[in-house]
C-alpha positions as CSV (number, residue, x, y, z in Angstrom):
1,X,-13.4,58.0,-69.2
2,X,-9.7,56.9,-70.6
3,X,-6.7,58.9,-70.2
4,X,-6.3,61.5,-73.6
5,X,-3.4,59.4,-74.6
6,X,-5.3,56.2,-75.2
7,X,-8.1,57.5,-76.4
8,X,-6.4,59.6,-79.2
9,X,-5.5,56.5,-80.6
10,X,-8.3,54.1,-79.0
11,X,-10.9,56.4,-80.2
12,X,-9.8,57.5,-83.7
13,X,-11.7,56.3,-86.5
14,X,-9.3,54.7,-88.6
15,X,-8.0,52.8,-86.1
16,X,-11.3,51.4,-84.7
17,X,-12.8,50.8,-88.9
18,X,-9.1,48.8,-89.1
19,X,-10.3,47.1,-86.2
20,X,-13.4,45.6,-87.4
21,X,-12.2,45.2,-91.0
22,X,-9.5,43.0,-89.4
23,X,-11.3,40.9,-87.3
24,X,-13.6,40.3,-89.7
25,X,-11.2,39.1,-92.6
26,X,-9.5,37.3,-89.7
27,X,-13.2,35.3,-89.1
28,X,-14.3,35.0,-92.7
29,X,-10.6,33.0,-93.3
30,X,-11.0,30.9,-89.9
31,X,-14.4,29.7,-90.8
32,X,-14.0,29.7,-94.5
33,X,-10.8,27.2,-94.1
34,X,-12.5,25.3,-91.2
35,X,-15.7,24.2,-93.6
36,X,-18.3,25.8,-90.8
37,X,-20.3,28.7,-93.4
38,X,-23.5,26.7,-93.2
39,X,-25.1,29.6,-91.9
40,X,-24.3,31.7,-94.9
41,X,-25.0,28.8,-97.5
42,X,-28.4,29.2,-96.3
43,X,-28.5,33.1,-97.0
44,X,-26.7,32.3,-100.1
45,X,-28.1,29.5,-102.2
46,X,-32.2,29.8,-101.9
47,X,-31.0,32.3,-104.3
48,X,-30.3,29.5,-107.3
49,X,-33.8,27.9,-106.1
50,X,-35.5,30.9,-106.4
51,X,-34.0,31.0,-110.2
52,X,-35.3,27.8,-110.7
53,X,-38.6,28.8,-109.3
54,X,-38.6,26.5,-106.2
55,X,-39.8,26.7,-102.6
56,X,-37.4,28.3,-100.7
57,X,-38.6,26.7,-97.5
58,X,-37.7,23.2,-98.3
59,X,-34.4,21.4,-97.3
60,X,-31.8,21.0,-99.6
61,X,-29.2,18.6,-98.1
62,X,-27.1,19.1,-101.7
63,X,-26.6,23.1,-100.2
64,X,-26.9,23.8,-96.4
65,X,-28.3,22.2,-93.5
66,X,-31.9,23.4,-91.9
67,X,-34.1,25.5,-93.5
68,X,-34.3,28.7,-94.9
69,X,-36.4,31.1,-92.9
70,X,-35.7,34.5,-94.7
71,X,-37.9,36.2,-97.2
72,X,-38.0,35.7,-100.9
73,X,-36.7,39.4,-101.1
74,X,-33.8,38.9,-99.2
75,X,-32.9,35.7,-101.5
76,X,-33.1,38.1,-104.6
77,X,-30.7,40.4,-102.5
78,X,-27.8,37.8,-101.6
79,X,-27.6,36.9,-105.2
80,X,-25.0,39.3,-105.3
81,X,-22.8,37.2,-102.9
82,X,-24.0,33.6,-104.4
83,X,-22.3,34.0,-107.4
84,X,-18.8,34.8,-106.4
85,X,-16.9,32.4,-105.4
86,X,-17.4,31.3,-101.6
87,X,-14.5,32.6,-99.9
88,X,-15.2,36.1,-101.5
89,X,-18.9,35.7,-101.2
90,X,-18.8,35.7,-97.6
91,X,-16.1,38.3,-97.5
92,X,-18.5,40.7,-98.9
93,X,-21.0,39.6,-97.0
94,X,-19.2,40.2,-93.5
95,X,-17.9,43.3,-94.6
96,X,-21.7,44.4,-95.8
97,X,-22.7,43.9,-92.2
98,X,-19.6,45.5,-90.8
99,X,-19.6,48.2,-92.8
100,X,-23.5,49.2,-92.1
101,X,-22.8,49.1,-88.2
102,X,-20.1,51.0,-88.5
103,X,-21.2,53.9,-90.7
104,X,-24.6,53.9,-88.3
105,X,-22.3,54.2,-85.0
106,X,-20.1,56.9,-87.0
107,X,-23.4,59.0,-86.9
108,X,-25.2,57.7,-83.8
109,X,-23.2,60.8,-81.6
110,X,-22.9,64.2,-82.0
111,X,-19.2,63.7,-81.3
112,X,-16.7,61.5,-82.2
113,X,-15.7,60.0,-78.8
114,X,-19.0,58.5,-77.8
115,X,-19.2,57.3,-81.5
116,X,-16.1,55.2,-81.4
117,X,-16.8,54.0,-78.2
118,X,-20.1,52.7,-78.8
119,X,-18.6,50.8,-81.4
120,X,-16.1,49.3,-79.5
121,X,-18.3,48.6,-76.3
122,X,-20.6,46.7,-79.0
123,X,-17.5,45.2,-80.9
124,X,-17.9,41.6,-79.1
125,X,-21.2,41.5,-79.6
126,X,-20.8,42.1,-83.4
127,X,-18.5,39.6,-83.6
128,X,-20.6,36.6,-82.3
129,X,-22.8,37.9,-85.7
130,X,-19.8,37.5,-87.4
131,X,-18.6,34.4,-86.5
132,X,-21.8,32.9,-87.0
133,X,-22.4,35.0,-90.7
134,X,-25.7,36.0,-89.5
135,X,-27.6,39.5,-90.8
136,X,-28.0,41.2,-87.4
137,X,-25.6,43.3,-87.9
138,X,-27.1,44.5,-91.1
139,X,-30.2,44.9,-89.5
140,X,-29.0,46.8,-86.4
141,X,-27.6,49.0,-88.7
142,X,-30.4,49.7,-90.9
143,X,-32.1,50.4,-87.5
144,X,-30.3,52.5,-86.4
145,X,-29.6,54.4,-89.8
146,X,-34.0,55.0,-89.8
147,X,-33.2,57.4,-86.4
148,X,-30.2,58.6,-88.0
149,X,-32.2,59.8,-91.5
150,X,-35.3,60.9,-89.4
151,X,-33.4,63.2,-86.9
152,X,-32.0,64.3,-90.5
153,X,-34.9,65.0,-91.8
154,X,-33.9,62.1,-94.9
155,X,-37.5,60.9,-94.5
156,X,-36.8,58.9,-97.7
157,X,-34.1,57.2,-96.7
158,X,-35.4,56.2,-93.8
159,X,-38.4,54.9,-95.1
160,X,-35.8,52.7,-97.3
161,X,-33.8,51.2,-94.5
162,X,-37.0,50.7,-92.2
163,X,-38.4,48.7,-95.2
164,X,-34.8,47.0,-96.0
165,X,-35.1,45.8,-92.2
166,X,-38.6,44.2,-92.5
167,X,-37.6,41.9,-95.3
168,X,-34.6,41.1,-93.4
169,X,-36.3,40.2,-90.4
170,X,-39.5,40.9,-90.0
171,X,-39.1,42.5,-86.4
172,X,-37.3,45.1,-87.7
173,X,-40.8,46.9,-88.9
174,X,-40.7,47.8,-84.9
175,X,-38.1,50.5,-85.2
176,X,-41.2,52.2,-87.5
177,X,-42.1,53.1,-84.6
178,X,-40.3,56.2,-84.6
179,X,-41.9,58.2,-87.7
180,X,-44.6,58.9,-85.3
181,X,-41.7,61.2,-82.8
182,X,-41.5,63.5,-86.3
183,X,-44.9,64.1,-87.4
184,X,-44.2,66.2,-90.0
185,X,-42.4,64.0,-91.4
186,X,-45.2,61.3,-90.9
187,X,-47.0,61.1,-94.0
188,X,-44.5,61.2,-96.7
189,X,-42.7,58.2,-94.7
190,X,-46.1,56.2,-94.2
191,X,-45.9,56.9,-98.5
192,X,-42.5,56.3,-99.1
193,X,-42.5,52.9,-96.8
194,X,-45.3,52.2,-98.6
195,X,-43.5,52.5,-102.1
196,X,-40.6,51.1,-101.2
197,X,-42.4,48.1,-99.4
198,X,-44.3,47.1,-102.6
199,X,-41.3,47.6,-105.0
200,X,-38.9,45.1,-102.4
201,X,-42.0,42.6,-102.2
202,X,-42.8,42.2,-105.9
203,X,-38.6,42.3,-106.6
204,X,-38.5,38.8,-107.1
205,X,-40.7,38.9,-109.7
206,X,-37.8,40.3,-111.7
207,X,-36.1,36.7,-111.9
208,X,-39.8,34.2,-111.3
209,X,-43.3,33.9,-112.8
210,X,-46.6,34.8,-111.1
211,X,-47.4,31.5,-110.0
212,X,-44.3,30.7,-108.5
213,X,-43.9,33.9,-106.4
214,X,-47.0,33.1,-104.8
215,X,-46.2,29.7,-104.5
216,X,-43.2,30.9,-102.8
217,X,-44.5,33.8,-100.7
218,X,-47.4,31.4,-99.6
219,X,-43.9,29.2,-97.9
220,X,-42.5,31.7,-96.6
221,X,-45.8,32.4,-93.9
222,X,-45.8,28.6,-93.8
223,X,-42.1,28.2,-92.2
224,X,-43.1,31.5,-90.3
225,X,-45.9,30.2,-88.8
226,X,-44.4,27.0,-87.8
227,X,-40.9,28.1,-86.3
228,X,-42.9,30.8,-84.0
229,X,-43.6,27.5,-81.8
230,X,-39.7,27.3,-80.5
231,X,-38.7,29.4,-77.4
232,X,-35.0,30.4,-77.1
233,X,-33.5,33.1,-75.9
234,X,-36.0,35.4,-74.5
235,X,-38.7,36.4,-71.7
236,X,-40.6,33.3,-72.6
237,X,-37.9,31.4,-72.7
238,X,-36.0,32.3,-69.3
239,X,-40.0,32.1,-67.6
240,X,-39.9,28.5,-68.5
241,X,-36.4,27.8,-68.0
242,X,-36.4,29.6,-64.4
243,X,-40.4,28.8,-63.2
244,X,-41.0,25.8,-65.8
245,X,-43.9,28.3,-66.5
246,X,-45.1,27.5,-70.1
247,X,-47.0,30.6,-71.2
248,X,-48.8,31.3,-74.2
249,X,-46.6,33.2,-76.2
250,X,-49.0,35.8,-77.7
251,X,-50.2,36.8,-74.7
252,X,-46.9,37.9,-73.3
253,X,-45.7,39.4,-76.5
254,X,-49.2,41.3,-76.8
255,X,-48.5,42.6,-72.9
256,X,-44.9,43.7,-73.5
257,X,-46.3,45.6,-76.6
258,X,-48.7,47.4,-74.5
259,X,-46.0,47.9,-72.1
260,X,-43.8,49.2,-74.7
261,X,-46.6,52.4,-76.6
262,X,-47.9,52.3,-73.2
263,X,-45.1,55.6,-72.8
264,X,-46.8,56.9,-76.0
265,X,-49.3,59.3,-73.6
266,X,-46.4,61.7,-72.9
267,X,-47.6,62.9,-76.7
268,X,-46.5,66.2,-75.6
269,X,-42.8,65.1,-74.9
270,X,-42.7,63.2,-78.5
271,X,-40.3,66.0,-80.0
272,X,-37.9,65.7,-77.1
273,X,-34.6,64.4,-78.1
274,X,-34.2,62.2,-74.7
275,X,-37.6,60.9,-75.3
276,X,-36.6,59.7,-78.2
277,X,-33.4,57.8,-77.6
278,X,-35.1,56.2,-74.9
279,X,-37.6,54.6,-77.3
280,X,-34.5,53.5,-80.1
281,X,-33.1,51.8,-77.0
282,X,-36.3,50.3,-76.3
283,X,-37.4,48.9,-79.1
284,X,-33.9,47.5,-79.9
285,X,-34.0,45.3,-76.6
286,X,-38.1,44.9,-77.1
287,X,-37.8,43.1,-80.8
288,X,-34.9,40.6,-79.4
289,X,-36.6,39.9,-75.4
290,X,-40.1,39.1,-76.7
291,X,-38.7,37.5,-80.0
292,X,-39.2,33.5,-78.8
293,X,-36.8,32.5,-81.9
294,X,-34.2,34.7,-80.2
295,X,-30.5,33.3,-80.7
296,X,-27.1,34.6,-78.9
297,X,-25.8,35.9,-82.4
298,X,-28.6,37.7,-82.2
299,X,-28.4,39.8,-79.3
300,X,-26.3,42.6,-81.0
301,X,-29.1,44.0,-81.1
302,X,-30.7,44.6,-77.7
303,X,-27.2,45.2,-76.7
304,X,-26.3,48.3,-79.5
305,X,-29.7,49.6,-77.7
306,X,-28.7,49.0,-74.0
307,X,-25.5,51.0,-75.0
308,X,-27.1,54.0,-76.6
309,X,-28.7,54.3,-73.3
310,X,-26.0,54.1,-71.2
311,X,-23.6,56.4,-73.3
312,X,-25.9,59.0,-73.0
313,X,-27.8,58.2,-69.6
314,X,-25.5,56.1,-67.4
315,X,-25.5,59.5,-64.6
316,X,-29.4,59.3,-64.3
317,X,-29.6,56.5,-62.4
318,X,-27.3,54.3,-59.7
319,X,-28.3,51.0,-61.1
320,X,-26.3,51.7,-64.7
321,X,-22.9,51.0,-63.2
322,X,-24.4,47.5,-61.9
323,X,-26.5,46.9,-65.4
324,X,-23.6,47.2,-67.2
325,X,-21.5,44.7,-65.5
326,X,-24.1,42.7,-65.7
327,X,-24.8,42.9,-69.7
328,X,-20.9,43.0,-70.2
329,X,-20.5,39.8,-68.2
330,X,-24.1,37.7,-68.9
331,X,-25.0,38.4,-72.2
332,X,-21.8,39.9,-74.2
333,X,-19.1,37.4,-72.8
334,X,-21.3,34.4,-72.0
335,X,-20.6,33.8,-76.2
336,X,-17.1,34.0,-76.0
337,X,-14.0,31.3,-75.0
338,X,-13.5,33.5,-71.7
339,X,-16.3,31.1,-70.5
340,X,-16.0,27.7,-70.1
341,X,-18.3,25.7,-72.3
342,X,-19.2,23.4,-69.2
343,X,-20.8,26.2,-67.3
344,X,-22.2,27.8,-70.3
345,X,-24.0,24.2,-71.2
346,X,-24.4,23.8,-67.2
347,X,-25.9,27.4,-66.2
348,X,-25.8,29.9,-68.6
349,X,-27.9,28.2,-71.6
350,X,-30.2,25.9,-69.1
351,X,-31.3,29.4,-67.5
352,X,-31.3,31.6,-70.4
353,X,-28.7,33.7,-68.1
354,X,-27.7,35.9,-71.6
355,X,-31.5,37.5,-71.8
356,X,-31.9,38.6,-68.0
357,X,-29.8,41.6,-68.3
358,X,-31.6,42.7,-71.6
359,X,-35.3,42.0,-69.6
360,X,-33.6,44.3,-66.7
361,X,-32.5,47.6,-68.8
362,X,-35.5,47.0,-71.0
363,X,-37.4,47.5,-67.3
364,X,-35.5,50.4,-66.6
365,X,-35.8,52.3,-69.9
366,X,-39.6,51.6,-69.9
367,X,-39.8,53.2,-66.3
368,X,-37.4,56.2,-67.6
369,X,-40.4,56.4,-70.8
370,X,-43.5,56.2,-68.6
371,X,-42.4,58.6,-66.1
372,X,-40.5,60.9,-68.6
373,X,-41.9,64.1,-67.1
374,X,-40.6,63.5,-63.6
375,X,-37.3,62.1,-65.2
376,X,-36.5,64.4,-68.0
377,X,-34.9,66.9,-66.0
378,X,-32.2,64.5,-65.1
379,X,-31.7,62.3,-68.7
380,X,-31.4,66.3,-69.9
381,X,-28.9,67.2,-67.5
382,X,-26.5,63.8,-68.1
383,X,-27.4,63.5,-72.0
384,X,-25.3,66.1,-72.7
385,X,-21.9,65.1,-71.0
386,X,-18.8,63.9,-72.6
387,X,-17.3,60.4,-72.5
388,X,-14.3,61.6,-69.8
């Protein structure tokens, strides 16, 4: 794909980890100096309220603006960055996130080619996360690292990061999904989640009394349960925007669920290696499309998944070339100063433009899944091609 005299230098891994390590001291100065880290005083400080033993789900004007939606885990976690000073705080922070992406893409490919290319093809993406401090980068790591550490055979590990992911978010439980592609491998994670899961849950009890974790905890399903009402970026949301059509929630989330294990009667092609990056890139668009709180930092995600897929599968259909274009140009740049903010407040955000190409390749990987048999031929004879 690029001449052997870029890419020895394009794709070499130095070069592309000094890449992201500069653009991301370069983002944590701008925004640091500017005054705009709201976003990562509300990761931040709910840890000094959850010292004090208050609810974490209140506002406190005196720290950030809005609320804090995270779990009382996760504010245990960021203590480590709360108590450095700010500028270094969200240093770390940044690099945390950029340094978990980048050690996932590392192993993502047998070779290193594809592997530095997927992490520059997803490099625009990450830096919307970045520039808005946000954990999605974390948490497409950790995603991706639970494939990485089953197709390993590191069932521990993966149990770990799938259980690091849910108290992040709690979407990333979906990317569980997978311990069922390994089944002997299945029990010990269903344990291991299990034991990792209780000890992360009952961690802030290491800094709060009994009462008020629960009095915490019982906040935490309280602000859940209220913020599911909003509809952003996502099916729901483009449905409404595009056909003022406003459907209950649950019932489109419940069909694209279906939709999504509906693949799961191919049981017989669970150990195939195709099969199973199909389903990572699935369920990385799946937990972003049918997520109604879906924001545009946020859509590192789906897109990390719609690039596994192409990097291994682009030859195994016609409609890739187009799909890309279309994710490179609707979703990945529609966040960027290459578009003018009076079409983006005009078009693109009025009609949800940045999800449509995420609800396409989502279509077209589920088709791929439920029709594996007749398709596998093909995914196996492209999977296995080099980036030239």
């Amino acid at each position: 794909m690029l001449p052997a005299r870029y890419s020895r230098v394009l794709l070499n891994p130095r070069f592309v980890a000094v890449v992201y390590t500069v653009l991301i001291v370069i983002v944590t100065a701008q925004h640091y100096l500017k005054g705009t880290i709201n976003n990562y005083y509300i990761f931040a400080k709910p840890f000094f309220n959850l010292l004090e033993g208050k609810d974490l789900y209140l506002e406190y004007p005196q720290y950030y603006y809005d609320t804090y939606k995270y779990s009382p885990t996760f504010a245990l976690f960021m203590g480590v960055f709360a108590v450095l000073p700010d500028w270094l705080g969200l240093l770390g922070w940044n690099l945390l996130n950029g340094v978990v992406l980048y050690t996932a893409g590392r192993r993502l490919f047998p070779d290193t080619n594809r592997s530095m290319l997927f992490l520059l093809l997803v490099l625009i993406d990450a830096m919307t996360a970045f520039h808005n401090s946000q954990a999605n980068c974390l948490l497409v790591g950790l995603m991706l690292w639970v494939y990485i550490n089953l197709e390993n055979q590191k069932t521990a590990w993966a149990a770990l990061c799938l259980m690091l992911a849910l108290f992040i978010k709690i979407y990333g439980i979906g990317i569980g999904l997978l311990f069922l592609f390994y089944p002997t491998q299945l029990v010990r994670g269903v344990l291991w989640s299990a034991l990792f899961g209780l000890a992360l849950a009952f961690s802030p009890l290491l800094v709060t009394s009994w009462a008020d974790f629960l009095m915490i905890y019982q906040g935490w399903f309280d602000i859940v349960r209220a913020s599911a009402t909003a509809v952003q970026l996502s099916l729901m949301g483009l449905l409404d925007a595009w056909f003022n059509l406003n459907v209950p929630k649950g019932p489109v989330q419940a069909a694209g669920l279906l939709l999504l294990l509906l693949p799961l009667v191919h049981w017989r092609f669970w150990r195939h290696p195709d099969y199973r990056r199909l389903y990572v890139s699935a369920i990385l668009i799946f937990v972003v499309v049918f997520n109604q709180m879906a924001e545009s930092p946020t859509f590192i995600i789906p897109v990390a998944g719609f690039v596994l897929w192409w990097m291994y599968y682009r030859r195994s259909t016609p409609l890739a070339l187009p799909l890309f274009v279309l994710v490179a140009l609707l979703t990945t740049l529609s966040a960027t100063d290459l578009l003018p903010s009076s079409v983006r407040e005009s078009v693109f955000d009025p009609y949800k433009l940045k999800v449509l190409p995420m609800i396409l390749a989502w279509a077209l990987i589920q088709i791929q899944l439920l029709f594996f048999p007749q398709w596998r031929e093909r995914l196996e004879g492209v999977a296995g091609g080099l980036m030239e």
